[in-house]
N, C-alpha and C positions, 0 to 999 in steps of 0.2 A: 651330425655332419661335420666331417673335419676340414679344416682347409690348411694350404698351405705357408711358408713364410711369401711368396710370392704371391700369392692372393691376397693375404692380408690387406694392400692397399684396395682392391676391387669390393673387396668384403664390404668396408668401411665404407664406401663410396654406395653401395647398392643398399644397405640400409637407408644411409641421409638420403639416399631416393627417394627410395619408399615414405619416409619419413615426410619429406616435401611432395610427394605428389598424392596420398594416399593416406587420409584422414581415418582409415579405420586399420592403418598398419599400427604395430600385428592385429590380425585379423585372431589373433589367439582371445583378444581381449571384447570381441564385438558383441553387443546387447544389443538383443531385437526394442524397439522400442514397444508403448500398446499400440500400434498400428499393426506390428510385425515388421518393420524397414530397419534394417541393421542401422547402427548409431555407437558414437564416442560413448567411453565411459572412464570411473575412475582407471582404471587397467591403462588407457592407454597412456596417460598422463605420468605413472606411474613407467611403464616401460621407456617412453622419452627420457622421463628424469632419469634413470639406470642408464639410458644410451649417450645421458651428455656425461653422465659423471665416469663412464667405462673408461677406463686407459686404453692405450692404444699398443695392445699387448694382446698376442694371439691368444692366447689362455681367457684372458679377461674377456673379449668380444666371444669368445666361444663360450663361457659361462653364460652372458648375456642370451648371446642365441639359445643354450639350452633352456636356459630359463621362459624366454618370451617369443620361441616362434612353434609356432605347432608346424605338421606335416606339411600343410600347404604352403605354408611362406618358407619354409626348408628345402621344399621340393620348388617353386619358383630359385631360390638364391641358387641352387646346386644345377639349376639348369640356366642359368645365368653365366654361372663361371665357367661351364661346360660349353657353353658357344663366347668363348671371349679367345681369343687366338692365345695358343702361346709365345712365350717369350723367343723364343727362336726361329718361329714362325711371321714374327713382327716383322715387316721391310724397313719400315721407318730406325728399328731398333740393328740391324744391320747395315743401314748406312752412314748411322751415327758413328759404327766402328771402323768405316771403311773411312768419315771424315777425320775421324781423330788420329787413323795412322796416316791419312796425308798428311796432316799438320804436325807431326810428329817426327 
């Protein structure tokens, strides 16, 4: 999954999501426990470490990603960025431009 220079901040952003809300992201790394209830393991401790020390360099986070998300957590981000409005489509982000040529 590629993404662009312009996603880059959302990317970033939707990982440390996952990250704080979802104890078993990525889900690449989950171990049934003996009961059978999915559970932490070393993997995930492991793919945190990798996500605090990633630069914040589209090549680097998309290494990251190739590395540590399987299909499902790929297919969640990519339908993530897919319902995020674009940049030109932003109102807020057009009337930032309309305020700066007034003051201008």
């Amino acid at each position: 999954m590629k993404f662009s220079k312009e996603e880059k901040a959302f990317v970033i952003q939707w990982i440390n999501r996952q990250f704080e809300k979802n104890p078993l992201f990525p889900s690449k790394c989950v171990v049934e426990d003996k009961d059978g209830t999915p559970g932490v393991s070393k993997g995930h401790v492991k793919a945190y470490k990798g996500w605090s020390k990633t630069a914040p360099k589209r090549s680097q986070i998309q290494d990251w990603i190739d590395e540590w998300l399987n299909k499902a957590d790929r297919k969640a981000l990519k339908e993530a960025l897919e319902s995020q409005p674009k940049v030109s489509e932003e109102p807020a982000a057009e009337a930032a431009v309309e305020t700066s040529k007034e003051a201008g």
